[in-house]
DRENDO-1510 file (C-alpha; in Angstrom, 1 decimal, always signed):
<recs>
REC; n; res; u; v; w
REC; 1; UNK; +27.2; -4.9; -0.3 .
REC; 2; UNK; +28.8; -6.1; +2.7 .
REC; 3; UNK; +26.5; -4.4; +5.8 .
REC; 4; UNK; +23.7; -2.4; +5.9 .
REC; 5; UNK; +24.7; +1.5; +5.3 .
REC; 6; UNK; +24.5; +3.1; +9.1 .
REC; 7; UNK; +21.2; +5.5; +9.4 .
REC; 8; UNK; +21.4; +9.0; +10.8 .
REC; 9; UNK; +20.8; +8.7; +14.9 .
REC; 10; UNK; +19.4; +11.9; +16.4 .
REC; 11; UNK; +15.7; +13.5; +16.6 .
REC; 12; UNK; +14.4; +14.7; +13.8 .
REC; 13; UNK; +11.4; +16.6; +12.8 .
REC; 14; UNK; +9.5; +15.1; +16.0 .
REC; 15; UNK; +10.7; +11.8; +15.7 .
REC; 16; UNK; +13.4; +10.0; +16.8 .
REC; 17; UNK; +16.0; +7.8; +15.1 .
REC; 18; UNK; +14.4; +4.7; +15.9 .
REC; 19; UNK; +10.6; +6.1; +14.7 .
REC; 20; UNK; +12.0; +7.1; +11.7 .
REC; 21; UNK; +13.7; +4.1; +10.8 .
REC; 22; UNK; +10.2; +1.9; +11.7 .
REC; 23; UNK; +8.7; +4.3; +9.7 .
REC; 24; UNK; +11.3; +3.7; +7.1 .
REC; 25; UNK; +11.1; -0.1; +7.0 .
REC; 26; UNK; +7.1; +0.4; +7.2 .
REC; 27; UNK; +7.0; +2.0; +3.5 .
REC; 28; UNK; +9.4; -0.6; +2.3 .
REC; 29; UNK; +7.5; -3.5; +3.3 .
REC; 30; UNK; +4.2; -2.2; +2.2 .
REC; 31; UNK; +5.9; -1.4; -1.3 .
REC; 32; UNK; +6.9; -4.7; -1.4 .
REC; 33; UNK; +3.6; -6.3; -0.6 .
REC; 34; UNK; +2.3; -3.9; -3.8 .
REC; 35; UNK; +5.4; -5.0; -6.4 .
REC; 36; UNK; +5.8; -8.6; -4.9 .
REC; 37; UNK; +2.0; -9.6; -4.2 .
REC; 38; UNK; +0.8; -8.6; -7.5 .
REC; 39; UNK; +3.1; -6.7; -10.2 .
REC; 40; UNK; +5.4; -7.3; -11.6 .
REC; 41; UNK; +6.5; -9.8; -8.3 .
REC; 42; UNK; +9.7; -10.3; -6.6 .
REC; 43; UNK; +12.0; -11.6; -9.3 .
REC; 44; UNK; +11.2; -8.9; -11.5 .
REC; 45; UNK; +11.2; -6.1; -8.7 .
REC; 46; UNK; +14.8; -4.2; -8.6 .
REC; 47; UNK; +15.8; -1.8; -5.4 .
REC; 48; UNK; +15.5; +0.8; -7.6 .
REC; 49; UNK; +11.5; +0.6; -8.1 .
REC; 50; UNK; +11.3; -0.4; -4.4 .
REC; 51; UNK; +12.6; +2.3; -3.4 .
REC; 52; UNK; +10.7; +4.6; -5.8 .
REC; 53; UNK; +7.3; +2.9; -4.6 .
REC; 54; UNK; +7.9; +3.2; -1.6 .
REC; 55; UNK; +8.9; +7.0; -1.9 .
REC; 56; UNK; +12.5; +6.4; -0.6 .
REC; 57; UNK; +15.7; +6.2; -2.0 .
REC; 58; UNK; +18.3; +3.2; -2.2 .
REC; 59; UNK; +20.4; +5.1; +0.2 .
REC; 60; UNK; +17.8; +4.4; +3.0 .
REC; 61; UNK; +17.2; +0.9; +1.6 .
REC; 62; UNK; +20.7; -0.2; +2.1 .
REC; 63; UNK; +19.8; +1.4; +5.5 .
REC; 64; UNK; +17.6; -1.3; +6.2 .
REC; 65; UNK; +17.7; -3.8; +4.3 .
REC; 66; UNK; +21.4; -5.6; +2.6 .
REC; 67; UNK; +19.2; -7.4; -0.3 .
REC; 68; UNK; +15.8; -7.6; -2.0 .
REC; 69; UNK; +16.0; -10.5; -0.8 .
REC; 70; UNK; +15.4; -10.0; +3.2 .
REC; 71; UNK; +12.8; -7.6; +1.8 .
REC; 72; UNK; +10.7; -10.5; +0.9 .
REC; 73; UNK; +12.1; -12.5; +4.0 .
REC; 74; UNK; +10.8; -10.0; +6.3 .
REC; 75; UNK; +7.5; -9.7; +4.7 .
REC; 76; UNK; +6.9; -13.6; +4.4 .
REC; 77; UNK; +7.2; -13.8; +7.9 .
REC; 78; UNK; +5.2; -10.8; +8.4 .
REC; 79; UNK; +2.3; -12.6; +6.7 .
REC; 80; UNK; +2.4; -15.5; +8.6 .
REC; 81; UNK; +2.6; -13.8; +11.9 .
REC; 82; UNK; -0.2; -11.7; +10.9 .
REC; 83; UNK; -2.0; -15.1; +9.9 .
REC; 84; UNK; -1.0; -17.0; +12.9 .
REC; 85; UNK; -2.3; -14.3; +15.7 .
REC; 86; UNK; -5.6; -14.3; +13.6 .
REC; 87; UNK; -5.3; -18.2; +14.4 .
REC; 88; UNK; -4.5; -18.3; +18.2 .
REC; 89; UNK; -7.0; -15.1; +19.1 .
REC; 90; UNK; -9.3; -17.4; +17.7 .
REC; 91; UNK; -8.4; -20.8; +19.0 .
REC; 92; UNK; -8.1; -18.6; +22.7 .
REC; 93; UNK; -11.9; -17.4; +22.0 .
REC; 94; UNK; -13.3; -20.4; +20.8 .
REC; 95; UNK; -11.6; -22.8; +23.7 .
REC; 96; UNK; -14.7; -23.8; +24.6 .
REC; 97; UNK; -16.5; -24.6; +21.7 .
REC; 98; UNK; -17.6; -27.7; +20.2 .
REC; 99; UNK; -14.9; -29.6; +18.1 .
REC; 100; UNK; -16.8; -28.6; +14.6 .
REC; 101; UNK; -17.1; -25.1; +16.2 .
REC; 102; UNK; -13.7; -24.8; +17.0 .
REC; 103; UNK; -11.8; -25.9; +13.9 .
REC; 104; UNK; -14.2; -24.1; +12.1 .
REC; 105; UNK; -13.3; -20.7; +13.9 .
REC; 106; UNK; -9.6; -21.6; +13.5 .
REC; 107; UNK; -9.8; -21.8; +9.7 .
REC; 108; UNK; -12.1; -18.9; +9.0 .
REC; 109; UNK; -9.7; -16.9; +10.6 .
REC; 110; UNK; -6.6; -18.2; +9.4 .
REC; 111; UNK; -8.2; -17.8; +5.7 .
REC; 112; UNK; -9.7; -14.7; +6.6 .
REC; 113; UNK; -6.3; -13.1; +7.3 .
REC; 114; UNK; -4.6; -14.2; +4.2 .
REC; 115; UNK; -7.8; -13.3; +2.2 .
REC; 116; UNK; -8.2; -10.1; +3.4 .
REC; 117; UNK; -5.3; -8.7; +0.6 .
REC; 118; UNK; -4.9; -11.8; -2.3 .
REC; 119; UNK; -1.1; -10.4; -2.1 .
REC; 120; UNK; -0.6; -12.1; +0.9 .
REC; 121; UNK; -1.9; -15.5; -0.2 .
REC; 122; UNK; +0.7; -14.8; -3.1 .
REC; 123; UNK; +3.4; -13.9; -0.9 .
REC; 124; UNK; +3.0; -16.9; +0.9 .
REC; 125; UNK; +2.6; -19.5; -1.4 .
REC; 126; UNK; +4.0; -18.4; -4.5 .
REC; 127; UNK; +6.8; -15.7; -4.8 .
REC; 128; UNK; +9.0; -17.5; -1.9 .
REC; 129; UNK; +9.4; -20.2; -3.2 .
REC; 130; UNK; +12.5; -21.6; -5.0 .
REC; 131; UNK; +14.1; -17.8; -4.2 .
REC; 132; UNK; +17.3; -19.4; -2.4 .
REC; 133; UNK; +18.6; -21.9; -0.3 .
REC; 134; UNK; +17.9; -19.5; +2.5 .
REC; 135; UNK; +14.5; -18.5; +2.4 .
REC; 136; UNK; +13.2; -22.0; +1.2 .
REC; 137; UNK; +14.7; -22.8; +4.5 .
REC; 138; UNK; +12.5; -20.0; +6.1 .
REC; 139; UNK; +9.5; -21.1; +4.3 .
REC; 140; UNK; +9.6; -24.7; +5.6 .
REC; 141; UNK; +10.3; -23.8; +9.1 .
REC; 142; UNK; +6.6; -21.6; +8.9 .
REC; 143; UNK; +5.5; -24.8; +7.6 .
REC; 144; UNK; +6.5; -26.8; +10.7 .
REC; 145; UNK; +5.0; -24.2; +12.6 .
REC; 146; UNK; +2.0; -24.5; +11.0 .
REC; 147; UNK; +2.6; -28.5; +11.3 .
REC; 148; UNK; +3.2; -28.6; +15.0 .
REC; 149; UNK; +0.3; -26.4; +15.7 .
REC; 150; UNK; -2.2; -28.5; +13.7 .
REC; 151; UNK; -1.1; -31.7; +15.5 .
REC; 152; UNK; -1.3; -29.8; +18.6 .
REC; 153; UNK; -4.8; -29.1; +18.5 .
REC; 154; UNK; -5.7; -32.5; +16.9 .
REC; 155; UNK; -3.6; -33.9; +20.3 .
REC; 156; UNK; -5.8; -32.0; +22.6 .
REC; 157; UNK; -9.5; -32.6; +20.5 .
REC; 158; UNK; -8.2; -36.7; +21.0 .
REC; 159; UNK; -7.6; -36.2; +25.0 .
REC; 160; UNK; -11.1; -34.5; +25.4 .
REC; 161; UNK; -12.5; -37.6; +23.2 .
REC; 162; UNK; -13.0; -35.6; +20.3 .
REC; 163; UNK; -10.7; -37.4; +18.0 .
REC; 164; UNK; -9.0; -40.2; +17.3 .
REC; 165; UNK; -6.3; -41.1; +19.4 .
REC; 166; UNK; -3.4; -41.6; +17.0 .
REC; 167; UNK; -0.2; -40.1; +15.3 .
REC; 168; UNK; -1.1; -36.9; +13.0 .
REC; 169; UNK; +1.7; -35.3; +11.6 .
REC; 170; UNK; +1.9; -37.5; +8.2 .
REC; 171; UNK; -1.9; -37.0; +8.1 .
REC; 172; UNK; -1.5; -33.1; +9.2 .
REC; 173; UNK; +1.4; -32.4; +6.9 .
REC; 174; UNK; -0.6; -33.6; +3.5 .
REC; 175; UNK; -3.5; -31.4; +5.0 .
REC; 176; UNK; -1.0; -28.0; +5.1 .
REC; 177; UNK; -1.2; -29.3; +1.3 .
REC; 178; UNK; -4.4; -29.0; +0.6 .
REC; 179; UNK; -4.9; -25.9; +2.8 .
REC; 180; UNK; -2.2; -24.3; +0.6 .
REC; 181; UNK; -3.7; -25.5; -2.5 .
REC; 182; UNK; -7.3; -24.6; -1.9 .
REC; 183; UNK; -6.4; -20.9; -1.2 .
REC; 184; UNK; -3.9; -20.4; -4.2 .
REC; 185; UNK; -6.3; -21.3; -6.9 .
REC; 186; UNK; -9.5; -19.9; -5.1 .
REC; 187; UNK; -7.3; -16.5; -5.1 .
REC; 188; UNK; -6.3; -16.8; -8.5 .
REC; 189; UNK; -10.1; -17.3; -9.3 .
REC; 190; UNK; -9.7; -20.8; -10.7 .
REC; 191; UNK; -12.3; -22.5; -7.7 .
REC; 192; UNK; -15.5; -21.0; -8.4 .
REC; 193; UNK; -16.6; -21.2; -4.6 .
REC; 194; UNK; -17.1; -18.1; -1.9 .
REC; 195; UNK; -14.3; -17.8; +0.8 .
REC; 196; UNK; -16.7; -19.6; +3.6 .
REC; 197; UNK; -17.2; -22.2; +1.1 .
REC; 198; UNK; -13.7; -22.9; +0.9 .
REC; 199; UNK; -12.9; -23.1; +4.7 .
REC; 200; UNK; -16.3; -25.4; +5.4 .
REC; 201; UNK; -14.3; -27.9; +2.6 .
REC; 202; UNK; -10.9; -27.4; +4.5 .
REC; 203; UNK; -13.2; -28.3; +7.7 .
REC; 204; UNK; -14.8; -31.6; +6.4 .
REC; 205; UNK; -11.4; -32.7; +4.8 .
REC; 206; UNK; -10.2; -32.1; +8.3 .
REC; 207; UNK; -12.9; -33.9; +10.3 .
REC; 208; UNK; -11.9; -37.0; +8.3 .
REC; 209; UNK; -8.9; -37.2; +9.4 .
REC; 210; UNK; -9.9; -36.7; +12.9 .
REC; 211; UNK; -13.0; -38.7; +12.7 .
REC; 212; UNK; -11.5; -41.7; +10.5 .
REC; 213; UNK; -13.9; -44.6; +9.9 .
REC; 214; UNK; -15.4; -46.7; +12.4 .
REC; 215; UNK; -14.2; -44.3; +15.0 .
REC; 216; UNK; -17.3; -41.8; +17.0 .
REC; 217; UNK; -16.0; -39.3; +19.4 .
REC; 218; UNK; -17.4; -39.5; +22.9 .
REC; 219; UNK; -20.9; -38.3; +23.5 .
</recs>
């Protein structure tokens, strides 16, 4: 299909054009969160039962939305703006903090967002990947946003004499790996550990790169 099919413009039962659409793209996105987070996923999800979940018809998908594809586009990065405002309320609130106070702020909230519906751990780690050239593109620009905002705060902790002073992106980007890895298989129940367990690992595994051997941070 080459465009999006153009949605009625007017008020309308209280609403106006724009309200109704949100609305519109609102039920969409949650029905995908339902079919793609948990069953049957995305590559197994047609417009037809989107549509239906979400109590619309294909009409007014092709009103929003050209493929299934930007459905799951949308809500990927949906997920990790969600995840990342969870992340910088909390670095904003715990500015002050103690290093080990801080980062462990940071991660509980970051986890706490994506744990707070397993779908979204699924959504983000799982079902977009390997969709298309496009959205694998999508998925590791996240990632660098993830990446640039770890070294970031690992670049501040070293000028307050926190940390090391040093390059951390190699060291950050294998971390995003074990972040990523720890959270997919304590969702899918294969870490037998409770979600505070998992983020005081991710917390220690991140202290050693910050705190490397032989090196103390300043009194």
């Amino acid at each position: 299909m080459p465009g999006r099919l153009r949605a009625p413009t007017g008020r309308y039962g209280g609403k106006t054009a724009e309200e109704r659409q949100a609305e519109r793209r609102r039920r969409f996105l949650d029905a995908a969160l339902r079919l793609f987070g948990d069953t049957p996923g995305f590559r197994s999800t047609t417009v037809a039962t989107l549509s239906e979940t979400a109590g619309l018809s294909t009409r007014q998908f092709y009103e929003e939305f050209r493929t299934i594809e930007d459905v799951l586009a949308a809500l990927h990065l949906e997920v990790n703006g969600w995840a990342e405002a969870a992340v910088l309320d909390a670095a904003a609130a715990a500015a002050d903090l103690p290093l080990v106070e801080r980062v462990t702020a940071i991660f509980r909230a970051y986890a706490g967002s994506l744990a707070a519906d397993p779908r979204r751990i699924r959504i983000t780690f799982v079902e977009i990947i390997g969709v298309s050239p496009r959205l694998e593109e999508q998925r590791l620009a996240r990632r660098a946003g993830w990446l640039d905002l770890i070294c970031a705060e690992a670049d501040a902790a070293a000028a307050r004499g926190e940390a090391a002073p040093r390059d951390y992106r190699l060291a950050a980007t294998g971390f995003i790996g074990s972040v990523n890895g720890l959270l997919h298989d304590w969702s899918a129940g294969w870490v037998d550990a409770t979600l505070d367990e998992v983020v005081d690992e991710l917390v220690r595994q991140l202290l050693g790169i910050l705190w490397p051997p032989g090196w103390k941070p300043e009194a």
